[in-house]
C-alpha positions as CSV (number, residue, x, y, z in Angstrom):
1,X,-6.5,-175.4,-223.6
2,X,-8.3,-178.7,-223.9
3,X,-6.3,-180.4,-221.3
4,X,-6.8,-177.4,-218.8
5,X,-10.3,-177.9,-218.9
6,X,-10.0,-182.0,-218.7
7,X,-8.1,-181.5,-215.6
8,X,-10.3,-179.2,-214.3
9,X,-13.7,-181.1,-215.3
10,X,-11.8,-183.9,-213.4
11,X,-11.7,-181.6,-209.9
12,X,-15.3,-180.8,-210.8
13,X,-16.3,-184.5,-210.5
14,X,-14.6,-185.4,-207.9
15,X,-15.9,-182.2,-205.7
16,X,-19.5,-183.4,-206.9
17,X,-19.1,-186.7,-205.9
18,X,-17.4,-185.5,-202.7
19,X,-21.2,-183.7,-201.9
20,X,-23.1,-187.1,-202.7
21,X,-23.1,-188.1,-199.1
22,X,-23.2,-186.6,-195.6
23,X,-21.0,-187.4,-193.0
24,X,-22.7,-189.5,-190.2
25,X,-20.8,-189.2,-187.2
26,X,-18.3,-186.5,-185.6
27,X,-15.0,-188.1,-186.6
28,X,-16.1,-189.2,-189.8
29,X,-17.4,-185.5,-190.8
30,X,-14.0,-184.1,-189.4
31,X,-12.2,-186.4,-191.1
32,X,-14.0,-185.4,-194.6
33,X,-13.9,-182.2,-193.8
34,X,-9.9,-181.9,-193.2
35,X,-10.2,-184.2,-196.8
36,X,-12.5,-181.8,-198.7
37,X,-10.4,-178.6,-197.1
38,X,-7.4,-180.2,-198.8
39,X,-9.7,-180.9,-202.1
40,X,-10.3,-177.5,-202.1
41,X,-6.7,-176.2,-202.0
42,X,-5.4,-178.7,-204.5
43,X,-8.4,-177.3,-206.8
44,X,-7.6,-173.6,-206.4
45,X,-4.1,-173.7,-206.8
46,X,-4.4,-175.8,-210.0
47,X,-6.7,-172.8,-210.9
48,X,-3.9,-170.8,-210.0
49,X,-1.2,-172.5,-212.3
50,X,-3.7,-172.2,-214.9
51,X,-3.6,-168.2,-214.3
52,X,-0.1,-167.9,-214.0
53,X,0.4,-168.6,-217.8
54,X,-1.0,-165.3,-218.4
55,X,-1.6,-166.2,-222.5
56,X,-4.4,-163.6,-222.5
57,X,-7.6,-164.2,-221.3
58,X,-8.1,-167.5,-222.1
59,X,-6.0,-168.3,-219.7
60,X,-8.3,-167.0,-217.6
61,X,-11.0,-168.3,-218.8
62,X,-10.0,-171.8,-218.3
63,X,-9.0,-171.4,-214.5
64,X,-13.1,-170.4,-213.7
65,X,-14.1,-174.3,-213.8
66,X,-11.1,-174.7,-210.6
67,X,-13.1,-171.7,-209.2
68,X,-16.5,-173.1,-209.1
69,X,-15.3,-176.8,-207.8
70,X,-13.7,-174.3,-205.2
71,X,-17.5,-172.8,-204.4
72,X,-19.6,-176.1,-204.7
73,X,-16.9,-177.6,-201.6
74,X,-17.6,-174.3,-199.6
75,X,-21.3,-174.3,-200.1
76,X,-21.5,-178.3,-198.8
77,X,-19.9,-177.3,-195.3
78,X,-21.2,-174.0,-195.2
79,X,-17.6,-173.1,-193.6
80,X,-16.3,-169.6,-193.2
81,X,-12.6,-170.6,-194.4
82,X,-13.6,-172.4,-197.4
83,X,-15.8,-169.5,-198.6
84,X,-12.9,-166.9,-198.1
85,X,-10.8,-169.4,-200.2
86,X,-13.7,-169.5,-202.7
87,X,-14.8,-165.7,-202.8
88,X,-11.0,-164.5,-203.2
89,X,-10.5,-166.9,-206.1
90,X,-13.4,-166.0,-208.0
91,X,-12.3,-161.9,-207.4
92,X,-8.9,-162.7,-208.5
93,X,-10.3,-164.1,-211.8
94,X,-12.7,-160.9,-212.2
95,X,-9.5,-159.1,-211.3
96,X,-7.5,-160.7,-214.2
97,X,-10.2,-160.0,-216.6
98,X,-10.7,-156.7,-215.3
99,X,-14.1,-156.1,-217.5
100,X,-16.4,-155.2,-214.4
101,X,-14.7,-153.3,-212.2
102,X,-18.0,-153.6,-209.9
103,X,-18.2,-156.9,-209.6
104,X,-13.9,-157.3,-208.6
105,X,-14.9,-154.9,-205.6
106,X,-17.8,-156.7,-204.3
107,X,-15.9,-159.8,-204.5
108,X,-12.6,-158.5,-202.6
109,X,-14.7,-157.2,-200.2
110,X,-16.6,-160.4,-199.4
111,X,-13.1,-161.8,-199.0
112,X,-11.8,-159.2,-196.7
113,X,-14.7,-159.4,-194.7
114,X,-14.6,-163.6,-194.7
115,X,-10.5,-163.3,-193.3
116,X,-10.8,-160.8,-190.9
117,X,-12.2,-162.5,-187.8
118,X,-10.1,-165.4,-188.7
119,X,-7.0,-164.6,-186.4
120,X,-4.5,-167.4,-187.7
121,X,-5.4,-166.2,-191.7
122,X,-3.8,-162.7,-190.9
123,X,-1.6,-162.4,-194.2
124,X,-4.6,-163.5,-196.4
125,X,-6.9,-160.6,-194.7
126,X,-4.0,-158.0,-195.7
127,X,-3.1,-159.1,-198.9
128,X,-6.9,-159.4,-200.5
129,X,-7.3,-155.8,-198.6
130,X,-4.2,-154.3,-200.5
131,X,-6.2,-155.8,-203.7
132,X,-9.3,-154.3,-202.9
133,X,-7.5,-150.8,-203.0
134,X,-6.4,-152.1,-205.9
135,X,-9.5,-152.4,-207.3
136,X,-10.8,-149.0,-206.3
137,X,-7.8,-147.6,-208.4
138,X,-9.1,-149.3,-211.3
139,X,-12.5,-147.6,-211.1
140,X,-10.2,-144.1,-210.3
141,X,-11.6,-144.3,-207.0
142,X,-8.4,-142.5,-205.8
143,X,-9.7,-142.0,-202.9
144,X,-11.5,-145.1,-201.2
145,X,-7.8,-146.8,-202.8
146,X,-5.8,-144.0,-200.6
147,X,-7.6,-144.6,-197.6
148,X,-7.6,-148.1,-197.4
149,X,-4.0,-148.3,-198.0
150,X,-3.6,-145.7,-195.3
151,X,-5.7,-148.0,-193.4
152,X,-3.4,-151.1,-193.9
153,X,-0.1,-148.9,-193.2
154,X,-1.2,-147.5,-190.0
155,X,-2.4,-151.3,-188.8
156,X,0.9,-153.3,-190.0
157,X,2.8,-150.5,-188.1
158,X,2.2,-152.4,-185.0
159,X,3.3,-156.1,-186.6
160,X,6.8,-156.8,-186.0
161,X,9.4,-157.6,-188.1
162,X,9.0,-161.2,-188.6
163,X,5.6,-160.6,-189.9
164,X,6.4,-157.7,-191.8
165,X,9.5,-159.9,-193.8
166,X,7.1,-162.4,-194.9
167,X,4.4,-160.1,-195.9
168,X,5.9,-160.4,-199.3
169,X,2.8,-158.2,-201.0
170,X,3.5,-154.9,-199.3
171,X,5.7,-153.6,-202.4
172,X,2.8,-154.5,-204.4
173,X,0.5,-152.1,-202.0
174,X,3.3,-149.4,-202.7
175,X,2.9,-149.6,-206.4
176,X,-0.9,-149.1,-206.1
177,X,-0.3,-146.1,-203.9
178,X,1.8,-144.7,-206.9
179,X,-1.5,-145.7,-209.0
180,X,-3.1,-143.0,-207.5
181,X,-0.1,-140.8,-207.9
182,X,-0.2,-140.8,-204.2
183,X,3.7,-140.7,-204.4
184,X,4.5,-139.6,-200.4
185,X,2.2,-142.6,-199.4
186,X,4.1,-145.0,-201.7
187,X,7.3,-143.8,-200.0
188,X,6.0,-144.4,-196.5
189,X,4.9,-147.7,-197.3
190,X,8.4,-148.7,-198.5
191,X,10.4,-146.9,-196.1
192,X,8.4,-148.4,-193.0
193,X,7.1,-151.6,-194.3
194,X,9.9,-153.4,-196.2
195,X,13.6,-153.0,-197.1
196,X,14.5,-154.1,-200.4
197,X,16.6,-156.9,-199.3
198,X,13.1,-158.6,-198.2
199,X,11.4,-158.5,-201.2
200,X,11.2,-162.0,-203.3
201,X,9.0,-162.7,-206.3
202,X,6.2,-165.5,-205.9
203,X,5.8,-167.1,-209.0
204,X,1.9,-167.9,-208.3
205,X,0.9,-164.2,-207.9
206,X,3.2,-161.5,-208.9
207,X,6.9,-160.6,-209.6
208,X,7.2,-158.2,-206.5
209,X,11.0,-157.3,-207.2
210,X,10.0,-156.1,-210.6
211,X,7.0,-154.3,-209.6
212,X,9.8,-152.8,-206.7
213,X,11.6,-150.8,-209.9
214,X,8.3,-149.5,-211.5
215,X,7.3,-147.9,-207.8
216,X,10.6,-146.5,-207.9
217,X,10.7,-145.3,-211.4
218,X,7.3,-143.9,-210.5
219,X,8.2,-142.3,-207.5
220,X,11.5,-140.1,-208.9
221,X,10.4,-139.1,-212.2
222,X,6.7,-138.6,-211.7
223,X,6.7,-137.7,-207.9
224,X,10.4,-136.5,-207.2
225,X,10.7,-135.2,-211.2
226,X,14.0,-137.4,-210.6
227,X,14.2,-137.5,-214.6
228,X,17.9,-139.6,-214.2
229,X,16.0,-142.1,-212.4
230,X,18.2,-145.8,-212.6
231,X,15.1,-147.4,-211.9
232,X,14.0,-146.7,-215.4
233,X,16.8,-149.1,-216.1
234,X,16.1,-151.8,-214.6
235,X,12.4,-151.6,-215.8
236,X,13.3,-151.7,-219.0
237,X,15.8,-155.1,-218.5
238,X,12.2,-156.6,-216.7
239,X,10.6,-155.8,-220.1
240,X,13.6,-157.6,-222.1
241,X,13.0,-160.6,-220.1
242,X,9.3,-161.1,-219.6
243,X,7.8,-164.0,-221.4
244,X,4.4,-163.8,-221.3
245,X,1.9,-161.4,-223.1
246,X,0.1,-159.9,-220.1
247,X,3.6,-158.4,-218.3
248,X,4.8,-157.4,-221.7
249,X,1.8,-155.3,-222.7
250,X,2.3,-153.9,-218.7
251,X,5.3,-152.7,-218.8
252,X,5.4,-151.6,-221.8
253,X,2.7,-149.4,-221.2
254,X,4.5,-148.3,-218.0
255,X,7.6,-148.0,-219.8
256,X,6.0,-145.6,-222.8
257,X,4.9,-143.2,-220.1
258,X,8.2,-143.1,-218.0
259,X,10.7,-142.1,-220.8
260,X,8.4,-140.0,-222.4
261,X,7.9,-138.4,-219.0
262,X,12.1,-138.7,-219.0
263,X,12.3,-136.3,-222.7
264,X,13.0,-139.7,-224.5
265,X,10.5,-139.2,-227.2
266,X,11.5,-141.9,-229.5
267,X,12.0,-144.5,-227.0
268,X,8.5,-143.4,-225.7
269,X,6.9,-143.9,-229.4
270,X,8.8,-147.5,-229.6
271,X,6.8,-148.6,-226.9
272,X,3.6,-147.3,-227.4
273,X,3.9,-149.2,-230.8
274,X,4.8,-152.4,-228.5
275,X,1.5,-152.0,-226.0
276,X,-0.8,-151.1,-229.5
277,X,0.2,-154.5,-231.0
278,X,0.5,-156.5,-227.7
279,X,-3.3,-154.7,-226.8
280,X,-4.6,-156.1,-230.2
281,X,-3.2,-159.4,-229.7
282,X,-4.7,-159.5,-225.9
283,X,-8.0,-158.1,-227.0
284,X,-9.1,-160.6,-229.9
285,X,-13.0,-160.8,-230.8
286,X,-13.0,-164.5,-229.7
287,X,-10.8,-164.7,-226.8
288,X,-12.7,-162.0,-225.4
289,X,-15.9,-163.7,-225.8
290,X,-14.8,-166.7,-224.4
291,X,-14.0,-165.0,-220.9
292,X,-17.4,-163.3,-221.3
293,X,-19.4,-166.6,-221.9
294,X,-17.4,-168.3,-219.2
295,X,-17.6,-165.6,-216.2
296,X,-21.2,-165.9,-217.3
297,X,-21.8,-169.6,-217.3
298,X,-19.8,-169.5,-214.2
299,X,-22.4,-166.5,-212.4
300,X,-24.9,-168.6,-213.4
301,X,-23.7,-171.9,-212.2
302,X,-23.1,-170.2,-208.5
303,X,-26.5,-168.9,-208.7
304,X,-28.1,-172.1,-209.5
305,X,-25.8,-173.8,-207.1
306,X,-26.7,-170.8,-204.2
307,X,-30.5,-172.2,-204.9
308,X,-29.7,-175.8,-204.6
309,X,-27.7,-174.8,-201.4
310,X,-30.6,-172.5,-200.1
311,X,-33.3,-175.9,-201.0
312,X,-31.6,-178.3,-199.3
313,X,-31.3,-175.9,-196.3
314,X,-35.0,-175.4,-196.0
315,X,-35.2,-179.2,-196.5
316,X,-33.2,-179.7,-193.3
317,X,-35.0,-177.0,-191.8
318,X,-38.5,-178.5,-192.2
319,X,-36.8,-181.9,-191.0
320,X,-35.3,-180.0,-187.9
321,X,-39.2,-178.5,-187.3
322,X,-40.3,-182.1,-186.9
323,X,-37.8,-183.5,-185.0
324,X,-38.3,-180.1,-182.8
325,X,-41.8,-180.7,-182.8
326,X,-41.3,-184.3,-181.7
327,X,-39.0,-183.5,-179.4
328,X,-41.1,-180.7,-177.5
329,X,-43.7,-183.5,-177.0
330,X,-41.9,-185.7,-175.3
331,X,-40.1,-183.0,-173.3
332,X,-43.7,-181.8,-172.7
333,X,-44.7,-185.6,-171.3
334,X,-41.2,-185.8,-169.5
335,X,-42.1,-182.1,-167.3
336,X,-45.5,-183.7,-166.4
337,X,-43.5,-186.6,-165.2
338,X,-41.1,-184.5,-163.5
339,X,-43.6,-182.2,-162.0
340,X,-45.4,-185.0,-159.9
341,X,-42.0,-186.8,-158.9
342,X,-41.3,-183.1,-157.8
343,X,-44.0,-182.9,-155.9
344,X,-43.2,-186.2,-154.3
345,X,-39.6,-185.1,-153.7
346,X,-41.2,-182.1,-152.2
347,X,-43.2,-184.3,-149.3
348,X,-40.3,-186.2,-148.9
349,X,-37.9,-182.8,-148.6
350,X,-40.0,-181.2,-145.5
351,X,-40.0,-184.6,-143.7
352,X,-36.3,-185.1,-144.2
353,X,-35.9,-181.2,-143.2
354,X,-38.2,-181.9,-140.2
355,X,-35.4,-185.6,-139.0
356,X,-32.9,-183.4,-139.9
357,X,-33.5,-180.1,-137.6
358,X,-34.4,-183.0,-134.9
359,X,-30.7,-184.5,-135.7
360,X,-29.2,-181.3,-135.5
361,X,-30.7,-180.9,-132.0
362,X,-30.0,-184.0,-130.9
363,X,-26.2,-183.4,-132.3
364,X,-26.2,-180.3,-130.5
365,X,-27.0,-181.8,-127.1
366,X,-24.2,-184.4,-127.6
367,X,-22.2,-181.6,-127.9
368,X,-23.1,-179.8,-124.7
369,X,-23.0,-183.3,-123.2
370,X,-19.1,-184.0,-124.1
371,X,-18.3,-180.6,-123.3
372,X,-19.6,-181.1,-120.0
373,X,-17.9,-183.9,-119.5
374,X,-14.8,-182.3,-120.5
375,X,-15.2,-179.6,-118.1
376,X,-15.7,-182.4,-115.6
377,X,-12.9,-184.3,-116.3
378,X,-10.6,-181.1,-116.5
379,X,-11.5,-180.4,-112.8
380,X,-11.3,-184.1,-111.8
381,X,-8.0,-183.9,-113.0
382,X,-6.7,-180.4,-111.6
383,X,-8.5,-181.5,-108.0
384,X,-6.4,-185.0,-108.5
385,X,-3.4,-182.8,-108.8
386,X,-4.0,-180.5,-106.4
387,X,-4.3,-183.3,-103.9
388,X,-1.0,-184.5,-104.8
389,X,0.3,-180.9,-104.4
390,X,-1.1,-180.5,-101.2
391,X,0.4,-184.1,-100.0
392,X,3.5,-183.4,-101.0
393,X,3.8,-180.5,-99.2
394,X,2.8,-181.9,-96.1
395,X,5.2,-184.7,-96.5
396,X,8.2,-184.7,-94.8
397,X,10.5,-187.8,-96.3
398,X,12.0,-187.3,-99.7
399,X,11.5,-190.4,-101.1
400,X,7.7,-190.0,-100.3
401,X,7.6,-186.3,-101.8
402,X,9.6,-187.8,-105.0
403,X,6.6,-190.1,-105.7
404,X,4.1,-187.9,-105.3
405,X,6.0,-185.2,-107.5
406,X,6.3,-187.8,-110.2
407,X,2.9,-188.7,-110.1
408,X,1.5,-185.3,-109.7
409,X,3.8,-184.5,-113.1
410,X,1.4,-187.8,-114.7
411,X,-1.3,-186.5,-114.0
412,X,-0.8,-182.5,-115.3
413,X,0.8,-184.1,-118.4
414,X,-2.6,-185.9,-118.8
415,X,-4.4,-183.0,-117.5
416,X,-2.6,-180.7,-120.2
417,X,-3.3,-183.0,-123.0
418,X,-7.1,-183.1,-122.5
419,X,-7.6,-179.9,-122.5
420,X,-5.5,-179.0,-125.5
421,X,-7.2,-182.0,-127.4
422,X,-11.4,-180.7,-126.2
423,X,-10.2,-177.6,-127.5
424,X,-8.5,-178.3,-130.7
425,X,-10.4,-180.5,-133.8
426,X,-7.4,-180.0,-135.7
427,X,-4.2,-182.2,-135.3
428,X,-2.5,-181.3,-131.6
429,X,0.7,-179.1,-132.1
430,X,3.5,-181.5,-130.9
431,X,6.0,-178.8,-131.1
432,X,4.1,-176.2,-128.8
433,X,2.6,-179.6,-126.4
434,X,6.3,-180.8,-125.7
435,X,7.4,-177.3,-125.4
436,X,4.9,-176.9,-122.5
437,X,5.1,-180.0,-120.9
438,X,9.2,-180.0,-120.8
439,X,8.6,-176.4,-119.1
440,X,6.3,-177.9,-116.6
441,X,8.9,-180.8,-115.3
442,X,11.7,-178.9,-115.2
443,X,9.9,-176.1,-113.0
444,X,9.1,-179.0,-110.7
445,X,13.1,-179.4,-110.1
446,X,15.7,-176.6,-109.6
447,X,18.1,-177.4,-111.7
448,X,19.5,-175.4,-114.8
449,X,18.7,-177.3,-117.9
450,X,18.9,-175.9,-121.7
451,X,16.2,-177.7,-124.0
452,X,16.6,-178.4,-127.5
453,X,13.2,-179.4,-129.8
454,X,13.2,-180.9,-133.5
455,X,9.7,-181.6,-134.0
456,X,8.6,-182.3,-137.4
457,X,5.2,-182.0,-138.5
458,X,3.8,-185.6,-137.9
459,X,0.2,-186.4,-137.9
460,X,-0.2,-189.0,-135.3
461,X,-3.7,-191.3,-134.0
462,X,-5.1,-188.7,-131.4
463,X,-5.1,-191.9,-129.4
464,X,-1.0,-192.3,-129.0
465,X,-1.0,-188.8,-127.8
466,X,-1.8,-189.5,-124.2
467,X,1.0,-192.5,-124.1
468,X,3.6,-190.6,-125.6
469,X,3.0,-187.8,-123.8
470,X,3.7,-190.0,-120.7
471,X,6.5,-191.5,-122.1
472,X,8.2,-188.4,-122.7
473,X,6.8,-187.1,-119.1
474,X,9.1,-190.0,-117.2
475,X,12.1,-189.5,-119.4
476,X,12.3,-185.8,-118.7
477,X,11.7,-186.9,-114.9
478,X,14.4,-189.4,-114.9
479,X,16.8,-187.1,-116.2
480,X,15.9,-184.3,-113.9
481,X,16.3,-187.0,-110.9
482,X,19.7,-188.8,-112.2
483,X,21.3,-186.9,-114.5
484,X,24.5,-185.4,-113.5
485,X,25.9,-182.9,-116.3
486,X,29.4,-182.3,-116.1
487,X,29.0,-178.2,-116.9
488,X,25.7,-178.8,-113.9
489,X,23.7,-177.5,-117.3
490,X,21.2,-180.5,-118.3
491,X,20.9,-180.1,-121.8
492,X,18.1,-182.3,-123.1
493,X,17.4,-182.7,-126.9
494,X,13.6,-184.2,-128.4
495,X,13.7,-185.6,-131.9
496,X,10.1,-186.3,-133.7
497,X,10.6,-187.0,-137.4
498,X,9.5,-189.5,-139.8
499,X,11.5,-192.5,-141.3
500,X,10.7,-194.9,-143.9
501,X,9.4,-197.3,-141.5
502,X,7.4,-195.0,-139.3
503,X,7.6,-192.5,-137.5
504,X,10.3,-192.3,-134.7
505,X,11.1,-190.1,-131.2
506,X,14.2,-189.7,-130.0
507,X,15.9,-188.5,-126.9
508,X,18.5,-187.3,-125.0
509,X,20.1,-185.5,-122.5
510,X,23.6,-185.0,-121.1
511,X,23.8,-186.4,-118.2
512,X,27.4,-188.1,-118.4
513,X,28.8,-191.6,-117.7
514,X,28.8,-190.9,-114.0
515,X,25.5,-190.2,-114.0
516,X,23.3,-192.0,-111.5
517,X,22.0,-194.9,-113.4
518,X,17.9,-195.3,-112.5
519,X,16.9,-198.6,-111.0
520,X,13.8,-200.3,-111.9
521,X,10.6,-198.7,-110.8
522,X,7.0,-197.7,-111.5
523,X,8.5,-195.1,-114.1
524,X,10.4,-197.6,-116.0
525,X,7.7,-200.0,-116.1
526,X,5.3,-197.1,-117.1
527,X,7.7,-196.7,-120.1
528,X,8.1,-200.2,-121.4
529,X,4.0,-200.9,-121.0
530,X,3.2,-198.0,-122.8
531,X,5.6,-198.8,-125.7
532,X,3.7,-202.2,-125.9
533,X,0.5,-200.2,-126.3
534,X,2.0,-198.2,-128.9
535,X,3.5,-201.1,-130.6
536,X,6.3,-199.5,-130.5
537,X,9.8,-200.3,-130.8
538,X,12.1,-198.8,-127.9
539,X,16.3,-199.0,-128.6
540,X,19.1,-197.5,-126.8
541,X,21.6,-196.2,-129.1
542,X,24.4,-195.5,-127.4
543,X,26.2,-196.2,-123.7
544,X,24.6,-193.4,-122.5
545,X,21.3,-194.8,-120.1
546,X,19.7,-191.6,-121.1
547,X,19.7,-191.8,-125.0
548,X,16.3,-193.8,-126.0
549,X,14.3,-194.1,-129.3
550,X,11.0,-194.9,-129.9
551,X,9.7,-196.3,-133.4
552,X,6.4,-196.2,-134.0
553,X,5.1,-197.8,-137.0
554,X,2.4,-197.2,-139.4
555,X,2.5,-193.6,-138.5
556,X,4.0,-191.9,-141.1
């Protein structure tokens, strides 16, 4: 016994000494607290081993110091974990001692209460619930103990069976059902909750499998009158094998009432005898005493403790008035300070709201302006081409009306583009541009011709739209002129896509090898000065004079 308390005034200290000082900055306090939280554990479940010796109740008695190192970490960080850690180990010590029935309640119920909001702590928040009911069956409060168990049943129903298999307690909350001879209940709780190839005993708590064949035994020969019960059996082989006084004098008692209950009268007398003499070895005048004075001390000790906790709070809290206090005066001088720069800003606002609406006027006139100078241009450029029109019907020599058709053809292509672009802030559609403009060449010349389109979406400088668009106006014109397709079906093909190097056009048409070849003229000079412009590169793939691609770098 002396040692158990060395290694526990050992915990003590180092808890204390833990408290001395207060963390200063945020990963220094999380890193204590993750150190303390682990303290705490250590501490408990030494408490714990202490408990598990079950040598009466001065076992017990020497796992309370464990229990109060437990409370003096949860009362420094004021955590809601650490206190359900503390609360429960304190109730399972008043459980053990079982002397104030009261006082095991109120703590199980602080620790129900402390683990239910705490999602990720979902097996502790059962298990200290089944103990509560517990509890109530030790004041033969049959039926708070009924309904919470019914309460638990009807809320694990919906876990599934992963959870359920490692819920290792819920034989335990069937044996407290048979408690309060609530025998049906017991039998729901088994038969929905657990099979018996789940249960496992925990050597820190309780030997489930063993408390498994006293809910059985309970079941057939109180509740069932199943008086042949094997579970009576095997109850009696646990008994055989227990070494320690507390499970002895348990099921013995259980056993005394089972066979007696079975018409085995001597058997039942045997172990009567057995819990008497285990009952007057349990209950010695000193060891008894020694649990009282220690539950005691340790009350007192958390009181004092609670008190210390409660001074240093209002402490802090008088600090925290002055530092509030401090803080709301210079908050006060701060708004004073902000209220006149307000009022500055304020002056300043209506002027700048005053340039402003002169700015948006001024924009708005610009606007007006461009658009009439849009409108403008659009009719310079539709009376240019109507000129043309009207020349080259007037014109009687072919050469003559070829020229003024090819630059009539210019001009709408430029025409076409400027008004797509004063209408349009987004990018121009090439696709639907082309499109149009390969329409309005070929409806210039009466010749069958099938066009083919693979336009990518490129985003190009709105300011190489008006040279391509040229450039792509005098290829389609050259291949209406000179192309001689040997089907008499021009088929023409315009390839926009982007490369690695930029972006690149591409065309083609099929005009054949006995196609008239175009001489040099204005159109061909067009061509080349406009790929200059562009920076562009212009190859000819193949033979044919009609295949030409255009790279345009940068453009990608």
């Amino acid at each position: 016994m002396t040692n158990y308390r060395w290694i526990a005034g050992l915990f003590l200290l180092g808890s204390l000494l833990s408290c001395q000082s207060q963390p200063k900055s945020g990963q220094t306090r999380q890193t204590l607290y993750r150190a303390d939280s682990l303290l705490q554990v250590r501490i408990i479940r030494a408490g714990d081993s202490v408990y598990a010796i079950k040598q009466g109740y001065a076992s017990f008695s020497a796992s309370i110091p464990y229990v109060d190192s437990a409370q003096l970490i949860a009362n420094r960080w004021g955590d809601r974990l650490m206190q359900a850690r503390a609360v429960s180990a304190r109730a399972r010590v008043y459980d053990a001692w079982n002397k104030d029935p009261q006082q095991t309640i109120h703590y199980f119920q602080q620790s129900v209460a402390l683990y239910k909001p705490l999602t990720e702590k979902r097996y502790q928040y059962f298990y200290y619930k089944q103990l509560l009911a517990h509890a109530y069956d030790k004041v033969r409060d049959s039926t708070r103990a009924t309904a919470v168990l019914t309460d638990i049943l009807n809320e694990l129903k919906h876990e599934d069976t992963a959870h359920l298999h490692s819920f290792n307690f819920i034989p335990e909350m069937a044996l407290i059902a048979t408690e309060v001879r609530a025998y049906s209940l017991a039998e729901q709780i088994l038969s929905q909750l657990t099979r018996r190839t789940w249960i496992r005993n925990d050597p820190d708590t309780y030997n489930y499998t063993d408390h498994y064949y006293l809910t059985r035994s309970r079941i057939d020969v109180f509740g069932q009158k199943r008086l042949n019960s094997p579970y009576v059996d095997s109850l009696e082989q646990v008994f055989n094998r227990s070494k320690n006084l507390m499970d002895s004098l348990y099921y013995g008692a259980n056993l005394a009432s089972l066979t007696g209950a079975q018409g085995r009268y001597e058997d039942a007398y045997r172990y009567s005898q057995i819990e008497r003499q285990l009952d007057k070895r349990l209950n010695q005048n000193e060891s008894v005493s020694q649990m009282q004075r220690a539950l005691v001390n340790s009350e007192v000790a958390r009181e004092k403790n609670k008190l210390v906790y409660e001074a240093v709070l209002k402490r802090n809290r008088e600090r925290l008035l002055w530092i509030l206090a401090g803080l709301l005066t210079v908050i006060s001088g701060l708004s004073g300070y902000l209220y006149h720069r307000n009022q500055a800003y304020r002056v300043q606002s209506i002027a700048l709201g005053a340039a402003n609406r002169q700015l948006d006027d001024r924009i708005e006139q610009v606007h007006l302006l461009n658009k009439e100078i849009q409108h403008r241009v659009k009719n310079n450029l539709h009376m240019i081409y109507s000129l043309l029109q009207m020349q080259e019907r007037k014109s009687r020599q072919p050469e003559v009306v070829a020229q003024l058709r090819q630059a009539r053809l210019r001009v709408e292509a430029i025409a076409a583009l400027n008004s797509q672009l004063s209408q349009e802030d987004a990018p121009l559609d090439l696709n639907r541009y082309i499109a149009t403009m390969v329409e309005t060449v070929v409806h210039c010349y009466e010749k069958p011709v099938v066009t083919q389109l693979d336009v990518d979406l490129v985003a190009l400088d709105r300011i190489q739209y008006l040279p391509l668009a040229l450039i792509l106006t005098e290829w389609i014109t050259n291949s209406m002129k000179y192309a001689l397709p040997v089907d008499n079906v021009l088929h023409i093909r315009i390839s926009l896509y982007r490369q690695v190097s930029g972006t690149c056009i591409e065309y083609t048409d099929t005009g054949g090898k006995t196609a008239n070849v175009p001489q040099p003229n204005l159109g061909m000079d067009i061509v080349r000065l406009l790929c200059r412009q562009l920076n562009g590169t212009l190859t000819y793939p193949t033979q044919s004079p009609y295949h030409y691609r255009l790279l345009l770098p940068g453009i990608a």
